[in-house]
DRENZA-179655 format. One line per 2 residues: their letters; for each residue x negated, y negated, z negated of C-alpha. Coordinates in nm, 2 decimals, m for minus. Each point is the difference from the previous one (the first is absolute). Example, Ala and Ser with C-alpha at 12.3 -4.5 7.8 and 13.67 -1.06 7.14 Angstrom:
<vexgus>
AS	m1.23,0.45,m0.78 ~ m0.14,m0.34,0.07
</vexgus>
This chain:
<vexgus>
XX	3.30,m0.37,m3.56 ~ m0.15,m0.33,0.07
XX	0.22,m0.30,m0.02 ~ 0.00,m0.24,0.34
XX	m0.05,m0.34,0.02 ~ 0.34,m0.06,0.12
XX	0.19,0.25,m0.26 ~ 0.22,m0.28,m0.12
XX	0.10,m0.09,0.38 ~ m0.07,m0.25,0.26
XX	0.21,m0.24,0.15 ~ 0.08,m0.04,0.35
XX	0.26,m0.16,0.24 ~ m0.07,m0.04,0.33
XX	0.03,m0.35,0.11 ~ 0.02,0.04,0.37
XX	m0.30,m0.25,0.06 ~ m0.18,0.20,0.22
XX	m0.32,0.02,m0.13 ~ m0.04,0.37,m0.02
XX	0.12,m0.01,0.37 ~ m0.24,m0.26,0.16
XX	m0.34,m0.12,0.03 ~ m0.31,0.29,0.07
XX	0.08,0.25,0.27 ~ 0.01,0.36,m0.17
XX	0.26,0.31,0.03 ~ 0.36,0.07,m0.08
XX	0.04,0.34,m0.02 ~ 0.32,0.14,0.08
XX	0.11,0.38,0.06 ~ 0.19,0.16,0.26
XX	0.36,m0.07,m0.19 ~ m0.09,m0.35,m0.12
XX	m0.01,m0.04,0.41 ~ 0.32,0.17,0.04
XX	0.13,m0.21,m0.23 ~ m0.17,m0.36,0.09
XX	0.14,0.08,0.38 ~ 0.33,0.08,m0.09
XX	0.02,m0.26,m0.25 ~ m0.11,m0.24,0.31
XX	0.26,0.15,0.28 ~ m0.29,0.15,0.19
XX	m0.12,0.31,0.04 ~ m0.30,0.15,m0.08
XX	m0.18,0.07,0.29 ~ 0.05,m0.40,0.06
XX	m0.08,m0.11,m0.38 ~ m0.29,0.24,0.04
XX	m0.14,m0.18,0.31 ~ 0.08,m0.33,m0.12
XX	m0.13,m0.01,m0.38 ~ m0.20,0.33,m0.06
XX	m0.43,0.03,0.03 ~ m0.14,0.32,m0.04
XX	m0.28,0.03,m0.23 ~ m0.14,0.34,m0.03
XX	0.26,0.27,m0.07 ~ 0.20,m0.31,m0.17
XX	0.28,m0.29,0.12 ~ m0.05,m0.38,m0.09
XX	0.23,m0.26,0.01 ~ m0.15,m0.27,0.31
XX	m0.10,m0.32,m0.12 ~ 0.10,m0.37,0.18
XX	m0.41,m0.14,0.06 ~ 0.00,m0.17,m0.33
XX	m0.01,0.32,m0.17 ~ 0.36,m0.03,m0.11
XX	0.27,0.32,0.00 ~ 0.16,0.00,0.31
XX	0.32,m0.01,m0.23 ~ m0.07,m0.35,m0.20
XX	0.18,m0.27,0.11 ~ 0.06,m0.26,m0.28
XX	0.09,0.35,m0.15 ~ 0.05,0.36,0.08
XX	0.19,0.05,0.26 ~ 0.06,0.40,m0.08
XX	m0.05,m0.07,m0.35 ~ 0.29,0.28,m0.10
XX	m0.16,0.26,0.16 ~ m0.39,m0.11,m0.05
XX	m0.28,0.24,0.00 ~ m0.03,0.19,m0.37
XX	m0.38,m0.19,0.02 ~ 0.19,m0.34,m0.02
XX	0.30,0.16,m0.21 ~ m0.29,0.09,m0.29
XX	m0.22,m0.31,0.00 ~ m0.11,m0.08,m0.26
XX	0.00,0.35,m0.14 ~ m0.27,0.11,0.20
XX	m0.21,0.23,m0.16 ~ m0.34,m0.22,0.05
XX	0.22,m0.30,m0.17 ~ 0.08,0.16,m0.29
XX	m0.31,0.19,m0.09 ~ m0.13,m0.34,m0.18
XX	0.16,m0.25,m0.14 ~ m0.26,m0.23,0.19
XX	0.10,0.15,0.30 ~ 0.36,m0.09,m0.09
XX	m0.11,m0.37,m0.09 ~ m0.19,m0.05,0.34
XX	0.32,0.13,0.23 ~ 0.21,m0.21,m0.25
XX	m0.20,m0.34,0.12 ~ 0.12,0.06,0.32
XX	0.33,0.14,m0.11 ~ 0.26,m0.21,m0.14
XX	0.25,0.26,m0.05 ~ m0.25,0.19,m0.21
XX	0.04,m0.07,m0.40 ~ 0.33,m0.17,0.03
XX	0.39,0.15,0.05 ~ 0.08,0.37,m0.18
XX	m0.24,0.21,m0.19 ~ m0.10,0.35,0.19
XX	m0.04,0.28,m0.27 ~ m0.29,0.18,m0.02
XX	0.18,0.29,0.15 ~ 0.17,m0.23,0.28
XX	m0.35,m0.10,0.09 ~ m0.13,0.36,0.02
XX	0.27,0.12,0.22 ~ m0.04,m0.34,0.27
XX	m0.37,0.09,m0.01 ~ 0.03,0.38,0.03
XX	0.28,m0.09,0.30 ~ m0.26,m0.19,0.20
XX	m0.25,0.31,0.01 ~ 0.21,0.20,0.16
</vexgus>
């Protein structure tokens, strides 16, 4: 069995800062119960949340973006940050971020929760990564 790069752990706490929240327009993915959930979480319900935050693209929901490119949800922090997406819940365990440690060092730059606060097992890391494919 080949030994990973990150086998003795990584560190991570999430700072709040935003960053991974902000910026380049792109996709938050969320499913059908993350929308239950978001809605409910918000006092809404989801026919309205659906109008209101949800873009179709393909056979998929995103999270709408404010014209900046920012999450529709960031406002000098999460505003549904107890019941965010599992994509936001699992960064930076993505699988793309921990399949080199240079992929790791190049999120980290923009990251500065990443390599500071508790140490994710190896195991810990696998299961957030694994969580996020599903």
């Amino acid at each position: 069995m080949d030994k990973k790069w990150y086998s003795n752990g990584l560190k991570f706490e999430c700072t709040k800062c935003g960053h991974c929240c902000t910026g380049a327009p792109g996709y938050v993915w969320i499913t059908l119960p993350e929308l239950y959930r978001i809605a409910e979480f918000l006092g809404i319900d989801d026919q309205e949340f659906t109008k209101r935050y949800v873009r179709r693209v393909n056979q998929r929901m995103s999270l709408i973006e404010m014209p900046n490119g920012d999450c529709v949800f960031y406002d000098n922090g999460c505003k549904i940050y107890p019941v965010r997406p599992t994509q936001c819940r699992t960064f930076p365990f993505w699988p793309e971020i921990i399949a080199r440690r240079q992929s790791w060092e190049e999120a980290a730059q923009e990251c500065p929760g990443m390599n500071a606060g508790r140490v994710f097992s190896e195991t810990e890391i696998e299961k957030i990564a694994e969580d996020n494919k599903s």
